[in-house]
C-alpha positions in Angstrom: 0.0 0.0 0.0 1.5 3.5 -1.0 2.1 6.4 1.6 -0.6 9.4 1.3 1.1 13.0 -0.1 2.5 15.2 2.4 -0.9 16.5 3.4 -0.5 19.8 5.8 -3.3 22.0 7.2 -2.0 25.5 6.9 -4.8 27.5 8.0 -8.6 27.5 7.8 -10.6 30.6 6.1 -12.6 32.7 7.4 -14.6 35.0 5.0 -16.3 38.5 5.8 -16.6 41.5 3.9 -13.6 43.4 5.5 -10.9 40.7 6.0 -8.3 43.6 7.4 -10.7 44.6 10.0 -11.1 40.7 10.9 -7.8 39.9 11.2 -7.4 43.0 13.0 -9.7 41.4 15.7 -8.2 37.8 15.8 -4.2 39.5 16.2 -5.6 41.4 19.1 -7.3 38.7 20.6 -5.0 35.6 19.8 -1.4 38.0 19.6 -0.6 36.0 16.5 1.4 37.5 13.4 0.5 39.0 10.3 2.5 36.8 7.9 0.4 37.4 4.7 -1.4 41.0 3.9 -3.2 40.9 0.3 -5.6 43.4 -0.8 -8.4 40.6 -0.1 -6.8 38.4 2.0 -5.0 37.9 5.5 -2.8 35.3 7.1 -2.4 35.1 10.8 0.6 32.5 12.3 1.4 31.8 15.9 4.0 33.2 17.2 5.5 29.8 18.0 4.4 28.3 14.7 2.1 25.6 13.7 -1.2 25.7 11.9 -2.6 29.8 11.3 -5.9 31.4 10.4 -6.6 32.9 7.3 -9.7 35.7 5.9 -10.9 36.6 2.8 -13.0 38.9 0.7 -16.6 38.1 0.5 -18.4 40.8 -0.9 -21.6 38.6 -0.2 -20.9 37.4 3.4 -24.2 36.9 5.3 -23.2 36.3 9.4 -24.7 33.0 10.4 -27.2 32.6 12.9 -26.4 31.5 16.4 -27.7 29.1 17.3 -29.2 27.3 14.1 -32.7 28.1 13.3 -35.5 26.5 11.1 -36.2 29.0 8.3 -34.0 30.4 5.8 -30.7 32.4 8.2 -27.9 31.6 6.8 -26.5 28.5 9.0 -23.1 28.3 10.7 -21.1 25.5 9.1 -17.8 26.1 11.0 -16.6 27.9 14.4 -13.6 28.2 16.1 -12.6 26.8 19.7 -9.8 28.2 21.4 -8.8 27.2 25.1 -8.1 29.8 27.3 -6.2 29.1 31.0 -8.8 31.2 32.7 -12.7 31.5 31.4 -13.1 34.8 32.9 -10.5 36.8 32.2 -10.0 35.5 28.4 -14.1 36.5 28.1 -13.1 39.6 29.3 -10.0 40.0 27.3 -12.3 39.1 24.6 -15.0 41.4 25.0 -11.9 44.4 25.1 -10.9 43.6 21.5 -14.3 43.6 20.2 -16.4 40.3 20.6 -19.8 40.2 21.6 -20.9 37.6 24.1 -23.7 35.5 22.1 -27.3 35.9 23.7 -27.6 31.8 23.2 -25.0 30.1 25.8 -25.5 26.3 25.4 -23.1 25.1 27.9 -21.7 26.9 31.4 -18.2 25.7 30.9 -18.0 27.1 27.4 -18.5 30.5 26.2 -19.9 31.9 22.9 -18.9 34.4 21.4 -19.5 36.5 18.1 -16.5 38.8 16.1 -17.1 41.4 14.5 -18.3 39.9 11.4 -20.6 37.9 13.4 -18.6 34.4 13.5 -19.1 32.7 16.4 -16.1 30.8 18.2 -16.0 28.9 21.6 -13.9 29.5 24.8 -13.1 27.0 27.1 -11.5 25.6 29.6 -8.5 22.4 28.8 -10.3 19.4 30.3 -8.2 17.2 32.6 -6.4 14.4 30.6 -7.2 10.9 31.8 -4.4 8.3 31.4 -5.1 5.7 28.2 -5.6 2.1 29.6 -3.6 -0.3 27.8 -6.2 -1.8 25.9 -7.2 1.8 24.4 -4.8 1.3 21.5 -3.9 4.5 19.9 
């Protein structure tokens, strides 16, 4: 059987209408890098490296609805989670550069938020990591 390709994620997408004013948001929030500055699209890295998050020009973004309703909203198909040490003072930290808290919270150890473009993303706390058993198998 052959090997795959070399196959590495580089950085999901997110469009909106203003992709400078986006990625704007997520370098304040996350304190990631500008590697990539097009006039209609962004590239943030990690400081440390590893996989980054990219915008784009959509001149015909519609914000999806949060959470998912029954009639013709436009639907989220993707968010973003990101794990934060301390709930409290990365909501707050979060609210400072611009997101706004979602009025739908479906979990009390996880909070939604919107940016500015109205995507919502998830932060939470690391759960504990329990030990594999030896018959867990990779």
């Amino acid at each position: 059987m052959s090997h795959p390709p070399r196959m590495v994620l580089s950085a999901p997408v997110l469009d909106a209408p203003d992709p400078h004013a986006l990625a704007a948001f997520y370098r304040r929030l996350l304190g990631w890098t500008v590697v990539q500055d097009e006039p209609h699209w962004v590239k943030l890295r990690p400081p440390n490296g590893g996989t980054g998050l990219s915008f784009q020009a959509e001149p015909l973004y519609k914000a999806p609805t949060w959470p998912a309703a029954a009639d013709d909203s436009q639907q989220m198909m993707t968010h973003l989670d990101i794990e934060v040490d301390d709930l409290d003072a990365a909501s707050a930290h979060a609210e400072a550069t611009g997101a706004v808290l979602a009025d739908f919270q479906a979990d009390e150890d996880v909070r939604v938020y919107l940016d500015p473009a109205g995507h919502p993303f998830c932060l939470f706390l690391p759960e504990p990591e329990e030990p594999l058993h030896p018959d867990d198998g990779p």
